[in-house]
C-alpha positions, -999 to 999 in steps of 0.1 A, spaced: 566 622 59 596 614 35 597 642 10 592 622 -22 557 618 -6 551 657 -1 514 662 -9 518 687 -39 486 712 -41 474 718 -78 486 681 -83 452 669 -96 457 700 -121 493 678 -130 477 648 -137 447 661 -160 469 683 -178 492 653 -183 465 631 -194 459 658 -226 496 652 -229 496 619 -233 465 613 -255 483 639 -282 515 619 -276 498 585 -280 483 598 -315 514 610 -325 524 576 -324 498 562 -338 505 580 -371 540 570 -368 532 535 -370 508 539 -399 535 563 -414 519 595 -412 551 618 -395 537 650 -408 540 667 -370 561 640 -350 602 627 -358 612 602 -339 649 590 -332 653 555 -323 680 544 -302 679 513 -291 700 506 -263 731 529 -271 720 555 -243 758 572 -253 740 583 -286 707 594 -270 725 616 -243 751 632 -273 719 638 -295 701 653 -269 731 674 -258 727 688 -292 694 695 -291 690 714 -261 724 734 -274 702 744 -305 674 762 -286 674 794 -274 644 787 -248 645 757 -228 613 748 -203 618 704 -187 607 678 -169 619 655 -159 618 626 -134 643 613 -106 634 587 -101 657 560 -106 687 584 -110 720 588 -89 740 615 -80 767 597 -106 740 597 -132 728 633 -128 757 649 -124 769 651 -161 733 660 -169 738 689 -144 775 700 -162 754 696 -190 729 726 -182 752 746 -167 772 753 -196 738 761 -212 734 787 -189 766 798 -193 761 800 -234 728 818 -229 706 794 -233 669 803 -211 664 771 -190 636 763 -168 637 728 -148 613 715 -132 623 679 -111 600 653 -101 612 639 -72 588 612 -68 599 584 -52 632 598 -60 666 597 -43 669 618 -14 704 622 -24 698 636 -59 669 662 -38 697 671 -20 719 677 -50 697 698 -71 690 715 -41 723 726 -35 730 733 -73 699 756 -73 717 784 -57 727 797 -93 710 774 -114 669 776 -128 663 747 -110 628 736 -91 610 707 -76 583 704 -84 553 678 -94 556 662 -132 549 629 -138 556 631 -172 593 641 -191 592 665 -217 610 694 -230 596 725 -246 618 739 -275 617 774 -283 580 777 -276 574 755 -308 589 722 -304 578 692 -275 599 666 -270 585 634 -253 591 595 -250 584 581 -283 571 547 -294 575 515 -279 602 496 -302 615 464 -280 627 460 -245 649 479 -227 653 495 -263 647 537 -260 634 565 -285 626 598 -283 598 622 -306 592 657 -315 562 669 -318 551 701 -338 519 719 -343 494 738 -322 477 706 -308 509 696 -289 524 728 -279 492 741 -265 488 707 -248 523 711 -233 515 747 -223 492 740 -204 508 708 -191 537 736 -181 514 761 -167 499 735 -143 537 722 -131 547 754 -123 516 762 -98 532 732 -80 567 745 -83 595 753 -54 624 772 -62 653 747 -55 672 772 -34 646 783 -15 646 747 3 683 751 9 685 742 51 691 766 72 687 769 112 656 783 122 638 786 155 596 779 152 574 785 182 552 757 193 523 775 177 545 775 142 555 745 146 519 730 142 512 755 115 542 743 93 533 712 98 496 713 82 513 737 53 536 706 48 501 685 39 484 711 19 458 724 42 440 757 43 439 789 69 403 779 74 417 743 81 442 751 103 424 775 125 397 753 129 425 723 137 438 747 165 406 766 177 420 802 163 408 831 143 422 829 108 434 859 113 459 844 140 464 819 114 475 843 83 494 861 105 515 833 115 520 818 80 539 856 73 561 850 103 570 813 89 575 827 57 601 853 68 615 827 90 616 799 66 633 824 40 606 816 13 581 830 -6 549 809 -8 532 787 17 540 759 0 577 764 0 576 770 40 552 736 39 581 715 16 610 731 36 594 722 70 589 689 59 623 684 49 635 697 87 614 670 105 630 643 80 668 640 79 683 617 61 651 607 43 
């Protein structure tokens, strides 16, 4: 199993809370069209990406509370590195950054590169299929309208219908979340029995699933999901499930 096809638990929580997203988004827009901007701006674009990245810059410099996410897919390690200097010296101004990264049919490479950058960064994988940023608690920042092809803008969205809608989109991404460094690889030796323990963490299943899967107590099971986890270095069953995964796949 690649790990941009890890089997996220809560992900069906993702995608509804995503869909409430995206139906306050898709009004937003709406009254944007018709000229009603009351709780939405929107910056156009086009296709000078130079402009979008420096206004962006700016306004992720202006907040003192920063919660993302965004999407890999489709990104290099040349393209995500200046975004990465980019929220380090955020960090390093004070700024409280969250990240959560999609990796979705991402670049193993980039998984890699976040991972390694988590050490001493706020940085996660997690699932998200859609990009936003939360500003200060008060401010969502999303895709905005469709304006031509190829052609990019982005919209802020105000008032308590969107930022309890990305709340909750947030809360739900972060029951699916990893701690970057806590996938960091490191040699480890599994017994046979852990090995096929890990291995149905790595696809979501339960203690009751797994001890039926193996003809043991759950009990046995439980206890060997604590070893794993002290092995593993992590803290959740998930984590020991996504960093197992990634030990059986090299290079993936």
């Amino acid at each position: 199993m690649g790990r941009e096809e890890l089997d996220f638990p809560g992900r069906q929580g993702v995608l509804d809370a995503s869909l409430r997203l995206q139906v306050v988004r898709a009004a937003r827009c709406d009254e944007w069209a018709a000229g009603r901007t009351a709780q939405a701006e929107v910056y156009l674009f086009g296709r000078d990406l130079l402009s979008l990245r420096d206004w962006l810059r700016a306004e992720c410099g202006g907040a003192e509370e920063l919660i993302a996410v965004t999407s890999i897919r489709d990104q290099t390690v040349e393209t995500f590195a200046p975004s990465h200097r980019a929220n380090r010296e955020l960090v390093r101004r004070g700024v409280r950054m969250t990240s959560f990264f999609d990796n979705s049919g991402g670049s193993s490479a980039v998984t890699d590169f976040i991972i390694a950058a988590g050490e001493d960064m706020p940085y996660h994988v997690a699932c998200g299929p859609i990009q936003m940023k939360l500003f200060d608690g008060e401010r969502v920042l999303v895709e905005g309208p469709v304006t031509g092809e190829g052609e990019r803008s982005l919209m802020v969205m105000t008032g308590a219908e969107a930022v309890n809608a990305a709340r909750q989109y947030l809360k739900a991404v972060r029951q699916t979340a990893v701690r970057a460094r806590e996938l960091r690889d490191r040699a480890v030796e599994l017994t046979p029995r852990q090995h096929l323990i890990a291995a149905q963490l790595s696809v979501g299943c339960t203690d009751g699933e797994i001890a039926e899967l193996l003809t043991i107590s759950v009990r046995t099971v439980r206890y060997e999901v604590s070893r794993l986890l002290d092995e593993l270095q992590v803290k959740t069953r998930f984590a020991a499930g996504v960093r197992y995964a990634r030990m059986r796949t090299p290079g993936t």
